[in-house]
C-alpha positions in Angstrom: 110.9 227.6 132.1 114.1 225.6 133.2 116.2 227.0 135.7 120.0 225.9 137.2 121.9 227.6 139.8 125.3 227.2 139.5 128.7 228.0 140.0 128.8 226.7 144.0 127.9 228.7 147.3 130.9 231.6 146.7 129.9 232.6 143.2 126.7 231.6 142.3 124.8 232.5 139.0 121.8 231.5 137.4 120.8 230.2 133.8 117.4 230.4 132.7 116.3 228.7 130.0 112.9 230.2 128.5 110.6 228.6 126.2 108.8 230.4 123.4 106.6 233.4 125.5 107.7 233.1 128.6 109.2 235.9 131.1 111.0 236.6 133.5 111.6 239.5 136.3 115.0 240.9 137.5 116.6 243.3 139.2 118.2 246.2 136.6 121.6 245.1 136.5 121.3 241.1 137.6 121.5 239.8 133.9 125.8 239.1 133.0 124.2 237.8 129.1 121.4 236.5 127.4 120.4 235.3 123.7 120.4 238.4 121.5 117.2 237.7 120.3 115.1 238.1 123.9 112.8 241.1 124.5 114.0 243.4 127.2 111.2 245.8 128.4 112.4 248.2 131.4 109.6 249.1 133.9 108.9 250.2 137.2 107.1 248.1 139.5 103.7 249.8 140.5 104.5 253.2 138.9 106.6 255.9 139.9 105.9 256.5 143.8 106.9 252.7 144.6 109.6 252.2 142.4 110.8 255.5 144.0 110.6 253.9 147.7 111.9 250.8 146.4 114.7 252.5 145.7 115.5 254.9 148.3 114.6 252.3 151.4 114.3 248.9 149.9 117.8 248.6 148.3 116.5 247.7 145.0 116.4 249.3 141.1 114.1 252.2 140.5 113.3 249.8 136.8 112.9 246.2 136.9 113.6 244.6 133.8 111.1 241.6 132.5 112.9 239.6 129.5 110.8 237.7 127.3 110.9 234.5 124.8 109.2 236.2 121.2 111.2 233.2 119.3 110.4 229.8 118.0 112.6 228.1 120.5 114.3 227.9 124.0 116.7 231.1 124.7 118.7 231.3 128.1 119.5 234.1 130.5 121.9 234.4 133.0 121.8 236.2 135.8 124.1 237.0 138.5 124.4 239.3 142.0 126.9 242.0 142.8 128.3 240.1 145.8 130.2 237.1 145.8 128.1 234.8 147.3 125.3 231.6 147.1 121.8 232.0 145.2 118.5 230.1 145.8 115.1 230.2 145.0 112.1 230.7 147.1 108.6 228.9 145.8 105.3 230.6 146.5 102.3 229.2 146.6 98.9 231.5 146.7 99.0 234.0 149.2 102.1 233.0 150.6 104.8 236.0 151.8 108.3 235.8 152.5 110.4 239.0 153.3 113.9 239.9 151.9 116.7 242.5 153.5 117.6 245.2 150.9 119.1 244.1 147.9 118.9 240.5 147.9 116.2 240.2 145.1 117.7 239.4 141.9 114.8 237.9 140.0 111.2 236.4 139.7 108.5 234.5 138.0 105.6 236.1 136.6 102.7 236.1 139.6 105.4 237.4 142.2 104.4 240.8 143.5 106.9 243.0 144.9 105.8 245.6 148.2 107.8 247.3 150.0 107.1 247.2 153.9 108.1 249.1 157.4 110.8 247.2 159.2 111.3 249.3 162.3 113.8 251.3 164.0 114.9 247.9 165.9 115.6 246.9 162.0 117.6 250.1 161.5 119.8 250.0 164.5 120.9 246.6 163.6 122.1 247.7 160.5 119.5 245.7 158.4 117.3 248.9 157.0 114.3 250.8 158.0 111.9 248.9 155.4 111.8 245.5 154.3 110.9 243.8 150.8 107.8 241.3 150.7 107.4 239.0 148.2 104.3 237.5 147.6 101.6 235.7 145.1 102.3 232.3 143.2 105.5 231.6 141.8 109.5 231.7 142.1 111.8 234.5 143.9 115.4 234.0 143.3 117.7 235.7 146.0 121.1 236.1 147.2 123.4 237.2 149.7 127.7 237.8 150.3 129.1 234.7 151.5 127.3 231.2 151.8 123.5 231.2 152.8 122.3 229.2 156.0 118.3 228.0 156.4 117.1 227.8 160.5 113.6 226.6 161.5 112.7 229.0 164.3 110.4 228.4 167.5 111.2 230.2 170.2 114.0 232.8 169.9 117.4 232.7 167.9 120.4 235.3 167.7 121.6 237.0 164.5 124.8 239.5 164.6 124.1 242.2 162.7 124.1 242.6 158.9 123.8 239.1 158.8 120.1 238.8 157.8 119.0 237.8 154.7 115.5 236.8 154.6 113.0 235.5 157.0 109.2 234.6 157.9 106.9 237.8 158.4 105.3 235.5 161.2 108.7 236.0 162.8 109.6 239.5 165.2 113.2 241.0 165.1 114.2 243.1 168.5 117.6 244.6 169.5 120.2 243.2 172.4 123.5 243.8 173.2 125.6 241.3 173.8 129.0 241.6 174.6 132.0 241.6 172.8 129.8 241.2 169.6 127.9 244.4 170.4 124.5 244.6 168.8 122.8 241.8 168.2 119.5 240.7 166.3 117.3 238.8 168.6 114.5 237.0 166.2 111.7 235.8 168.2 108.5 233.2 166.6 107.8 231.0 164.5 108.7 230.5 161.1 111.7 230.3 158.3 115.0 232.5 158.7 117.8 232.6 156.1 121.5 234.3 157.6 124.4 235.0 155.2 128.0 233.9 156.0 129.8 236.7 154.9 129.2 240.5 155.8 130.0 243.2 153.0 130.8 245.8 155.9 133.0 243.2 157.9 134.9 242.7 154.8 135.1 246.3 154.5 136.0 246.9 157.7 139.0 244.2 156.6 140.1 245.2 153.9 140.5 249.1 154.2 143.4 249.1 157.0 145.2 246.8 155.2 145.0 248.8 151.9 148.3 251.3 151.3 147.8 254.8 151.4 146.1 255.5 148.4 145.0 252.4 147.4 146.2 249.1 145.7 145.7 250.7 142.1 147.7 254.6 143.2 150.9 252.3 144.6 150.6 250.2 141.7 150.9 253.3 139.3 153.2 255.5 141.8 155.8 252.4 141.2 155.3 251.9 137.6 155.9 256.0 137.6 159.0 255.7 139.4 160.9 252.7 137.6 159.8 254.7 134.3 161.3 258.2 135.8 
């Protein structure tokens, strides 16, 4: 399998190139096009009950979709994530575990497992979910985020605003402050690998709705179209 992210840190996408049998994992709705000659097989990931949670508290798909190689030669994928923003890829080695905040899974190699795990209200308050996804196994977890994505080495204690998590080391503990003008803060404490996100999808919200006219962008585009017509 040959893989390439491109497309910079604001608009990343992925091309996989699989040779003959291969697979790959994704989420339901991560692939923009592929060879028409790949097998797509939806499924859920460890029958009904788990996809089900996966769902409802992990910010994933209910299906996952694996895409296979059945041809004679190399056929690509691509794959992309529903924010503008920078992919990377995580490598795994046995046994190894890594969590994810909701939604930023967008694919993996066979030998990844998938589980779903309890965050914590402290997780919760700071905007970040009540459960977490683990990945773990042998292999490589593709993963995104809005905006650019920044690796620390933690040892000791480090501060995260909120909704600014992406992924981190389970070795490493997350716990509430308040601090100041920034409000709630995520205080990450241990040892071990943390990934933040540039961007924030509710700041941008937050942005973007005051300065929209009543009714929206589209409505005054069509109200004035309506009006130079009558």
């Amino acid at each position: 399998m040959e893989t390439e992210i491109k497309g910079g840190k604001a608009f990343s996408y992925l091309n996989v190139n699989l040779a003959p049998g291969e697979t790959i994992i994704a989420e339901s709705g991560a692939m923009s096009s592929m060879a028409p000659d790949v097998e797509l097989r939806a499924k859920t990931n460890g029958g009904f009950w788990r996809a089900l949670l996966r769902k409802l508290f992990g910010g994933e798909s209910f299906f996952i979709s694996h895409y296979t190689n059945q041809s004679g030669g190399s056929r690509r994928i691509t794959f992309v994530q529903s924010t503008p923003g920078q992919m990377q890829y995580l490598d795994l080695e046995q046994n190894d575990r890594f969590c994810l905040q909701p939604g930023a899974l967008i694919a993996s190699s066979e030998g990844v497992k998938l589980g779903l795990r309890w965050a914590g209200f402290i997780s919760w308050l700071a905007r970040e979910g009540l459960f977490k996804l683990v990945v773990s196994g042998k292999g490589r977890v593709w993963y995104g985020a809005c905006g650019a994505l920044v690796e620390k080495m933690i040892d000791g204690e480090y501060i995260v605003d909120t909704s600014h998590l992406v992924a981190y080391s389970p070795s490493l503990r997350l716990r509430m402050r308040r601090s100041g003008g920034e409000g709630g803060v995520t205080r990450v404490v241990g040892k071990g690998k943390l990934v933040v996100q540039t961007r924030s999808v509710r700041s941008i919200s937050e942005w973007v709705n005051p300065n929209l006219p009543p009714g929206g962008a589209i409505g005054s585009a069509e109200r004035s179209a309506n009006s130079e017509q009558g």
